[in-house]
Structures are given as C-alpha cells and as structure tokens.
C-alpha positions as CSV (number, residue, x, y, z in Angstrom):
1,X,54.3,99.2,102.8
2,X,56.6,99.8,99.9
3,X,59.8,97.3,99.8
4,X,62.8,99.7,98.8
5,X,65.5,96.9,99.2
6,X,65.7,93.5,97.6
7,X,66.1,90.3,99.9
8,X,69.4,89.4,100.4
9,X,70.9,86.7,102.2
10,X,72.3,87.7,105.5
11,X,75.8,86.5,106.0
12,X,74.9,84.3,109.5
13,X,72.8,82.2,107.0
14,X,75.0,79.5,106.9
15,X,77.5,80.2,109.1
16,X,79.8,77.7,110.2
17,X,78.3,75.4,107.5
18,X,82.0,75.9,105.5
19,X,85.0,77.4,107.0
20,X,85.3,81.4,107.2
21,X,86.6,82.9,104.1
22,X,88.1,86.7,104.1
23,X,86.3,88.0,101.3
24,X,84.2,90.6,100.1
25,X,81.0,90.4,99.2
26,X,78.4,91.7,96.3
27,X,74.5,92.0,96.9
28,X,74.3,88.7,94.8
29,X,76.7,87.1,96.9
30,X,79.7,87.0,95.1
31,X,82.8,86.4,96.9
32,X,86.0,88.7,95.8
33,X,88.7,87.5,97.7
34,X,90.7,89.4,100.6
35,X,93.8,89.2,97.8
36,X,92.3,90.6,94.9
37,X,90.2,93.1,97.3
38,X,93.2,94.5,98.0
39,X,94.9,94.5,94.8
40,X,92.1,96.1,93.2
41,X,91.8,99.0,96.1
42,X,95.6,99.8,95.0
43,X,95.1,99.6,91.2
44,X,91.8,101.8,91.7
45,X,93.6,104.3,94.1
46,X,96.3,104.5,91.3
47,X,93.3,105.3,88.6
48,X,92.0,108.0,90.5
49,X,95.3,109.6,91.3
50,X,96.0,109.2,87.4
51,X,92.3,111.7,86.7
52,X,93.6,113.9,89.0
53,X,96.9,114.6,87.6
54,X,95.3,115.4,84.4
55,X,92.8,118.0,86.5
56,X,96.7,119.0,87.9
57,X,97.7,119.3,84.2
58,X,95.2,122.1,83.2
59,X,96.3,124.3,85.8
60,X,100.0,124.0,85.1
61,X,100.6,123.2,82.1
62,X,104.1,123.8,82.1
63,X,105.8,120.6,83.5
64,X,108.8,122.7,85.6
65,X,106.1,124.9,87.3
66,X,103.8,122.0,87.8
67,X,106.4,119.2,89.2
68,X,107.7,122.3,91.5
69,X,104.7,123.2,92.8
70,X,104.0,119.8,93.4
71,X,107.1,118.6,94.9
72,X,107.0,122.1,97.5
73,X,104.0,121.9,98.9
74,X,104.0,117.9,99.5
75,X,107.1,118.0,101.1
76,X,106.4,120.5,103.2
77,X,103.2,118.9,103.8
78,X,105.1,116.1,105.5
79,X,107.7,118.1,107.2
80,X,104.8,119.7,108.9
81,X,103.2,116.5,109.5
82,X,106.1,114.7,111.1
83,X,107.6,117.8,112.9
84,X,105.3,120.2,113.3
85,X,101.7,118.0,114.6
86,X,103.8,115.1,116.5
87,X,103.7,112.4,114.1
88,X,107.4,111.9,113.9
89,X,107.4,109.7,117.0
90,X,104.6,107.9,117.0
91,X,105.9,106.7,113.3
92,X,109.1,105.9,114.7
93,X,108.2,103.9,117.8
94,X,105.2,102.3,115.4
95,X,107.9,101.1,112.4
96,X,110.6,100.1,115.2
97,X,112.7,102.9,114.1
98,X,115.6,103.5,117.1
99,X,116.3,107.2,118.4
100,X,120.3,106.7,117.2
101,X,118.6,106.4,113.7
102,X,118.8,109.9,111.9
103,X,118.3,111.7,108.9
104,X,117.8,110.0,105.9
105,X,118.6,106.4,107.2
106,X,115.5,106.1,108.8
107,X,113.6,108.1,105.5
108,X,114.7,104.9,103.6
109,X,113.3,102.6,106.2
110,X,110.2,104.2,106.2
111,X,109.7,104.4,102.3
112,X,110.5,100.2,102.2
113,X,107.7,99.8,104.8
114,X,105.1,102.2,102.6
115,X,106.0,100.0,99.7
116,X,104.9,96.8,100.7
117,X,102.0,98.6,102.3
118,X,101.1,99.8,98.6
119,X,101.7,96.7,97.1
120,X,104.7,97.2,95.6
121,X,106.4,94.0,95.1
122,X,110.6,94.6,95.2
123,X,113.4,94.2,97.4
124,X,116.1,96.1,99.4
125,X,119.7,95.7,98.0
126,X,121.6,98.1,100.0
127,X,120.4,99.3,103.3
128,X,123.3,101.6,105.2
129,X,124.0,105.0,106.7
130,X,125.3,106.4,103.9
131,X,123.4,104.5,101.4
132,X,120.2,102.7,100.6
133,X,119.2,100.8,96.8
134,X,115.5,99.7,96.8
135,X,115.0,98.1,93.3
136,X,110.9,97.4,92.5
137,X,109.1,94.8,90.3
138,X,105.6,96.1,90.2
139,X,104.1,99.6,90.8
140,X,100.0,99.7,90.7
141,X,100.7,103.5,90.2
142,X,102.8,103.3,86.8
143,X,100.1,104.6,85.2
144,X,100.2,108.4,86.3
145,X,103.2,109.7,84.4
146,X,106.7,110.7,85.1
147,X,105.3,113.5,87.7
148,X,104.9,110.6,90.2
149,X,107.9,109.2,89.6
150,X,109.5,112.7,90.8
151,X,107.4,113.7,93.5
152,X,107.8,110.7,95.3
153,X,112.0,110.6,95.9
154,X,111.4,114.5,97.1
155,X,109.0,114.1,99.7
156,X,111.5,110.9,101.2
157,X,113.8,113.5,101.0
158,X,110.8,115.0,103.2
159,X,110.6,112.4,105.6
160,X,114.9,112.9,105.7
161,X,114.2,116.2,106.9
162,X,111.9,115.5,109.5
163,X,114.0,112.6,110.6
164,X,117.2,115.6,111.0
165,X,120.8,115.0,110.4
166,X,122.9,113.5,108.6
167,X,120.8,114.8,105.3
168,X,120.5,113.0,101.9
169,X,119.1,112.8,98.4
170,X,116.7,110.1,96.8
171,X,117.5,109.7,93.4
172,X,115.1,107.6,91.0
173,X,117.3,106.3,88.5
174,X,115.0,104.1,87.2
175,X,110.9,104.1,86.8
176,X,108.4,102.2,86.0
177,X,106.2,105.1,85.0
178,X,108.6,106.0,82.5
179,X,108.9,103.1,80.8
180,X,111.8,101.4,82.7
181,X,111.6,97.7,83.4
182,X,112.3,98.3,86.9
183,X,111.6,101.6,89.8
184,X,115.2,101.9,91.7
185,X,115.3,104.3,94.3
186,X,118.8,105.6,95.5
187,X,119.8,107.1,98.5
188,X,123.3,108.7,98.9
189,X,124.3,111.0,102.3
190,X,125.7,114.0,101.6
191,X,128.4,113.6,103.6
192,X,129.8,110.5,102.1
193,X,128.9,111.7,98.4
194,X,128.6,115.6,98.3
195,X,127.2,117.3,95.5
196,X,126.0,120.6,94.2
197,X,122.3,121.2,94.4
198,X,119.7,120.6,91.4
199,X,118.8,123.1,89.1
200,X,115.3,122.3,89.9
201,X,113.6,120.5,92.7
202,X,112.3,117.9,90.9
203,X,115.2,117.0,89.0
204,X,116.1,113.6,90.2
205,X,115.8,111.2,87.7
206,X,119.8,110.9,86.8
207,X,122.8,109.1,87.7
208,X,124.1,109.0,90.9
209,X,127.6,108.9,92.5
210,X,127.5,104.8,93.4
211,X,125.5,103.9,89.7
212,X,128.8,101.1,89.9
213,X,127.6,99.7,93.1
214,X,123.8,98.8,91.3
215,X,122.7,95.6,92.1
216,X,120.0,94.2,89.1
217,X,117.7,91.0,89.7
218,X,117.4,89.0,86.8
219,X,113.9,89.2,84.9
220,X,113.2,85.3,85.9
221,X,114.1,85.9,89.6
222,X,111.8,89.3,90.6
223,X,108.2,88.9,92.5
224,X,104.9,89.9,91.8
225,X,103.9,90.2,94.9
226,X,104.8,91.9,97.9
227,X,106.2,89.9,101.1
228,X,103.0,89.6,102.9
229,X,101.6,88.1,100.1
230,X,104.8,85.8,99.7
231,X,104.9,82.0,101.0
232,X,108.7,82.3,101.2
233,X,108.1,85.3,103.6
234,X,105.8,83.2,105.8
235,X,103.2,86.0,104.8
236,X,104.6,88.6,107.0
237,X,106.7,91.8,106.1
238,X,109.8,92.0,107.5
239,X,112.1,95.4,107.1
240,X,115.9,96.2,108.3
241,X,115.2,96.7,111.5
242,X,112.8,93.4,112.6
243,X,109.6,95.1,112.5
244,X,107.0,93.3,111.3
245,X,103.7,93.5,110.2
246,X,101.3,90.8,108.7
247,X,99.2,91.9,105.7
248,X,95.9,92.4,108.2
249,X,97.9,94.9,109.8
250,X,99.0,96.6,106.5
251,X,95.1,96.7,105.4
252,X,94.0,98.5,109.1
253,X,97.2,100.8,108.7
254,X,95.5,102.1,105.6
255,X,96.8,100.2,102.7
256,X,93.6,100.2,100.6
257,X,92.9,103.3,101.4
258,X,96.0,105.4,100.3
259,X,95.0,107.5,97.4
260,X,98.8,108.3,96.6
261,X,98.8,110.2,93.3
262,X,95.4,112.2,94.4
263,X,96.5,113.4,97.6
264,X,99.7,114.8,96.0
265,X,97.6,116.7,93.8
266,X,94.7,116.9,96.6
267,X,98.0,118.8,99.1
268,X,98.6,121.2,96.3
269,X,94.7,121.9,95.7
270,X,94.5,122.8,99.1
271,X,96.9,125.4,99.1
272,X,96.1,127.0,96.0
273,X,92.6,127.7,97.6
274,X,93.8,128.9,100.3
275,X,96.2,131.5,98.9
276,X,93.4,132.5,96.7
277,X,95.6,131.6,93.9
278,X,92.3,129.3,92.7
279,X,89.2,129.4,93.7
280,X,87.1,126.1,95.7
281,X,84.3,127.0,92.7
282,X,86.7,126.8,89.5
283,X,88.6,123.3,91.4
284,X,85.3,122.0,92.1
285,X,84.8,122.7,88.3
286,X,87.5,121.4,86.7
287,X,87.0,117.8,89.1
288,X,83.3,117.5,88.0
289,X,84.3,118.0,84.8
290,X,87.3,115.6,84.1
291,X,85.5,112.7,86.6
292,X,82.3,112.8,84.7
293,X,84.1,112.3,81.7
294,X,86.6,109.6,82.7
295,X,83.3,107.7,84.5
296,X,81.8,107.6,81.0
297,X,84.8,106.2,79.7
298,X,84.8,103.3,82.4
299,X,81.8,101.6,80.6
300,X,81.9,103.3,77.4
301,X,82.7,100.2,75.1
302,X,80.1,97.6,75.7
303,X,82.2,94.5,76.7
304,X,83.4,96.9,79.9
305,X,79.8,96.3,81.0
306,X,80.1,92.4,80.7
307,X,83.3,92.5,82.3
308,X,81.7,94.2,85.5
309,X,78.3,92.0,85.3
310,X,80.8,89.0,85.7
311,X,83.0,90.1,88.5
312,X,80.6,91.2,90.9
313,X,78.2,88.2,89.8
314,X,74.9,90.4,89.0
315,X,72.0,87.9,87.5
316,X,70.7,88.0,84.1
317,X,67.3,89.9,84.9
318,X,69.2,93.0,86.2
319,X,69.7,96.0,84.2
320,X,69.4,98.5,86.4
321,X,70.9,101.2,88.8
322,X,71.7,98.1,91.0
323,X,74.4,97.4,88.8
324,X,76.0,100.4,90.1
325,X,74.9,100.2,93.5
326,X,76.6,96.7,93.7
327,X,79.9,98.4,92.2
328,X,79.3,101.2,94.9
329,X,78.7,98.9,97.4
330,X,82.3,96.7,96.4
331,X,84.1,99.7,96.5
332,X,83.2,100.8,99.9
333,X,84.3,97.0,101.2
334,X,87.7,97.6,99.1
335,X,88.6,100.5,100.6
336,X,89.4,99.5,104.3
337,X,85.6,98.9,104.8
338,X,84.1,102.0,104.6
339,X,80.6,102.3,106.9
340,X,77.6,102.0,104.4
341,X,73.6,101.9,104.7
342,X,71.5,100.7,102.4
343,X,68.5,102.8,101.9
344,X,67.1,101.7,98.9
345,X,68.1,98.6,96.3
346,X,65.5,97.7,93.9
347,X,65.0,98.0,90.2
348,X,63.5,101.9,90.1
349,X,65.9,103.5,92.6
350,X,69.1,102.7,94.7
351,X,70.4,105.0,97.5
352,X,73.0,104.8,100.2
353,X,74.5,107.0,103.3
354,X,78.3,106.6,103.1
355,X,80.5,107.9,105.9
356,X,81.6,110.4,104.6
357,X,85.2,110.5,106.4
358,X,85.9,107.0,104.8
359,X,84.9,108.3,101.2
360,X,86.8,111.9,101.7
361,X,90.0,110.9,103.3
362,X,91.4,114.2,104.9
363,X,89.8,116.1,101.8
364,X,86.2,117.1,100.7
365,X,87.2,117.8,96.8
366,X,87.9,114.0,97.3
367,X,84.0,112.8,97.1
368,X,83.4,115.5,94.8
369,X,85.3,113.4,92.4
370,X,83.3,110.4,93.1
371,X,80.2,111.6,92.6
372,X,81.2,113.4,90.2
373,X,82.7,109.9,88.8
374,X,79.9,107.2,89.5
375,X,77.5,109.8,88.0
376,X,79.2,109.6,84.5
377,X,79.7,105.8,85.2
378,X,75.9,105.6,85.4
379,X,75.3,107.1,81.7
380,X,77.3,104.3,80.2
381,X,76.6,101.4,82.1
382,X,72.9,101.8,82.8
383,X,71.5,104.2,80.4
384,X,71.0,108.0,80.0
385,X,67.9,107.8,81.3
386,X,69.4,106.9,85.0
387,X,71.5,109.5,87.0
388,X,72.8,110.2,90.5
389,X,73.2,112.7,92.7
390,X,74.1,113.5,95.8
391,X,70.8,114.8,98.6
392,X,72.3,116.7,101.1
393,X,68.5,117.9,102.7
394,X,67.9,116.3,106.2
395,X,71.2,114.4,105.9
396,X,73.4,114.2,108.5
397,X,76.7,116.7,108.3
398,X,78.8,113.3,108.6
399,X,76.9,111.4,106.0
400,X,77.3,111.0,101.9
401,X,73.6,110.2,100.8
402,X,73.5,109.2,96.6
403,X,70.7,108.5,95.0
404,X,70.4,106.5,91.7
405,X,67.6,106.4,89.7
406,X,65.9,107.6,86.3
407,X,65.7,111.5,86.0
408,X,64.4,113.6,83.3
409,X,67.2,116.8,83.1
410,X,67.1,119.2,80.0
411,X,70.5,120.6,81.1
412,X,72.5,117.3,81.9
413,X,76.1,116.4,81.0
C-alpha cells in the first residue's frame, strides 16, 4: 500500500512528560509560540490586505474616486451590519456597552476594543461624550498606504451611525501609514464642536477643533505590545467601561483572523460585481494575477528561503513541496485554527482539504487569492518544476482540496 504521508509524531507522545505549552506546531515539530502565532497572523493579514489594495489601485486609479468608493460602501457595509441584520446589540451587550451610551461615544469604545484585538499597542487619553483621543504605538497594518489610514476613521464614523445620536467625526490627525511617528485618532461631537461638512468623504486627515487639548507620550514611555500582552496589565484588556477580555478570548473573537485592509477592498469587490460595474471573471483576473506575482516575490531572493527553512524547523534532506505544505499547514494554525486534513505529505506530492469557510472568511475571491498566492510561492521556493492547484472533482462543496506536486504545463505563469 502506498504511504502518502510521512511519520509524524503525534502530539499525546509525550504528554504530560513537560508542562503544556500554547504553541503551534510544524510537521517537524517546531514549536512557534501562542505570541508570535498571533503576531504573525496580524502582520500576514496586513500583507494580504497591502496585495489587495494594489488589485484596488488598478481599478481606480484616481485616489478621490478610489478612497470614495472605498469609504461608501464600507460604511454602509457596517451601518447595514449593525442596524439592519441585528448585530448592534449583541455588540453592545458583548463589549459592556450601556443602552444610555449613544452615538459616537460608544463608536470610540468599540474602535479601542478592535485595537487591542488587532494588536495594536497604544493608549486612550481622552475618553468623554463629546470627545475621545486614542494615540497608537504600533500598527501591523502601516504597510498598506494612506487609503487605510482614511477608510478606517469613516467607517467609526459608521459604527457612530449605527450607534444613533449625538453624531460625530473621527479625525486621524496622525498615521502611521503615512509616515507619522505615532496613529492619533480624534473624536469631536458635533454638537460641542460644529463644523461644515468635508469636501470629500475621505478627507479626514487635518486638524481638528481640540489639536490644543493633544496629549503626546514620550518616545521612551510608549508600548510595543498591546495590554493582553502586558505584565503591567495583568495580561487582560481592560476598556472605559470595565469590560474585559483576556488575550484567549481576543484570539476566539477573531483576532488572527481579521483580514482588515482585504475586506475593505473585498466589501467594495462585492458590490462592483454585483452592480455589474465589474465582472466576477475580470476580478478573479486581476487577483490571480497580482497574488501570483507577489507569491513569487515571497521567496524570490534566496536567503527568504533559509529564513523559512529555519522558522518552521524543516530538516536538511527536504527540498520539496513539503516545504510549502509545512508553511500551508502553519498558516492554517495562525489563523484562529482553521480545520485541515492531511492527504498527502511526502517528497513527490503534498495535498490537503482546507475548510473552506476558515480560508474564505465571508468572501470566495478570498481563497482565490491564496491559491492564487501559494502557487506563485511554490515557483520560488521549490522550483519551477513543482506547482499547485486547486481539484475541485469529487470534493466536497465545503472543502478547499490543493495539491502540490511537480507538473509539466506549456502554458504556465
């Protein structure tokens, strides 16, 4: 009978030997720590949001069409999200927000929550009903350009909305993605500081009416890590209002999984198809295209390769599809655990059924990318002989099956 997977040590060999570790694991073993697991998921999230802004890009390349596209439809995304389909009070009653809280004042809570959830590392300065300051250290996301960095204060404006009166704006008079040292968010009501409307939309990256009440931490004094990574913080996030939540609770709530920056492109994609402004065919296109590409990239330059041979701990004797498998196989774990099978793990051929709702997230153009991704990956860190694809005959409906392995094609990428 043939052997399609290589031996692996189970993970009750040895149990209880040494105390319980949270950790992810490689098919050699290799422990990657529950910290870095979920520092990478956030930094790799912010990668793939960063190729999909440039897929974003060729559609619009003019930046006030582009940011307002982008700001409309993910703030009405929201709006129909929290109003609309209900979710308004589960959030509420989930991040202890009270039913006297309105408007914006709430918004602001919410945002400071999704921070730490996203591993931003920062801290509230001002926290009130007619103003909020949240000044941030680190942003995983910095890397995606200044069309982040304006999307984001419009859809809290969003969540404002959905949260009613009194109404707001969210000014972003600082970024990290811009080059700042610093993000500082700013929220002013309108009815303590009124003001005539923007030009455009996206427009809010400026002064605001209490710049003199800006509160700066010193260089030496800001964190690196978020408070449920903090000992001063006992490990636990705690927000305005006492709720709480420990980082195990941020990582089930979805923390890893996020893929802010795509699904603000992702939102827009969806509506463009479905207005028939764009077809699902040319979208599909333009993804493949730019993924495949940026995949090559990843191991383009050979000390890339050693860099990934030592983190996920691959022996000497492999250089094979495995190598890409294991990486596969990490990033599933990284993600919030996304349900894998291993079919196949040897040195000709490595295949897997992935869940599919863990890899697509709300959105099918979403593991288009990644195959589209891992099979450019494959060129540069195996070989050009190797390739995968993804086998859709006999598969489950739910089910991603990939397959990596060599393959002769006359018309490859």
């Amino acid at each position: 009978m043939k052997k399609t997977v290589d031996a692996r040590i189970p993970k009750e060999v040895g149990k209880g030997a040494i105390p319980d570790y949270p950790a992810v694991s490689t098919p050699w073993n290799k422990l990657i720590s529950y910290h870095e697991a979920y520092h990478w998921a956030t930094r790799h999230n912010a990668a793939v949001g960063a190729v999909f802004f440039e897929v974003i890009r060729i559609i619009f390349p003019d930046y006030d069409e582009r940011l307002t596209r982008l700001c409309k439809a993910n703030q009405d995304w929201i709006i129909d999200l929290f109003v609309n389909k209900g979710y308004g009070p589960y959030s509420k009653k989930l991040n202890c927000i009270y039913p006297f809280m309105k408007g914006s004042f709430p918004a602001a809570l919410y945002g400071d929550i999704g921070d730490d959830r996203l591993l931003y590392a920062g801290r509230v300065n001002d926290f009130g009903t007619h103003r909020a300051e949240k000044e941030l250290d680190t942003c995983a996301w910095d890397i995606l350009g200044s069309e982040i960095c304006r999307i984001s204060p419009y859809v809290q404006e969003g969540f404002g909305l959905s949260f009613g009166e009194p109404k707001g704006d969210f000014t972003m008079v600082e970024a990290l993605g811009c080059g700042d040292p610093q993000c500082r968010l700013i929220f002013e009501s309108f009815e303590k500081y009124p003001k005539p409307p923007r030009e455009a939309i996206w427009d809010n990256m400026k002064p605001c009416a209490t710049m003199d009440y800006i509160k700066v931490t010193p260089e030496e004094k800001r964190d690196k890590e978020p408070q449920h990574f903090m000992e001063d913080c006992n490990f636990v996030f705690r927000a305005g209002t006492d709720v709480e939540f420990t980082s195990t609770e941020f990582w089930k709530a979805g923390g890893p999984t996020y893929q802010l920056g795509s699904e603000y492109v992702l939102c827009l994609l969806k509506e463009l198809v479905a207005s028939g402004e764009l077809t699902e065919e040319y979208a599909k296109m333009l993804i493949e295209n730019v993924f495949e590409g940026a995949g090559k990239m990843m191991f383009a330059e050979f000390f890339a390769k050693k860099g990934l041979r030592d983190w996920l701990g691959v022996p000497n004797d492999v250089d094979d599809g495995r190598m890409l498998g294991a990486y596969i196989e990490v990033t599933c774990q990284c993600l919030g655990g996304i349900p894998y099978t291993v079919l196949d793990f040897n040195k000709d051929e490595v295949s897997y059924d992935i869940t599919l709702a863990g890899i697509e997230r709300r959105s099918p153009m979403l593991t288009h990318a990644y195959v589209s991704m891992w099979y450019g990956m494959v060129k540069t860190l195996v070989g050009a002989q190797w390739s995968l694809w993804r086998e859709t005959e006999g598969v489950p409906e739910d089910m991603l099956r990939i397959r990596i392995a060599k393959k002769i094609d006359k018309f490859c990428r």
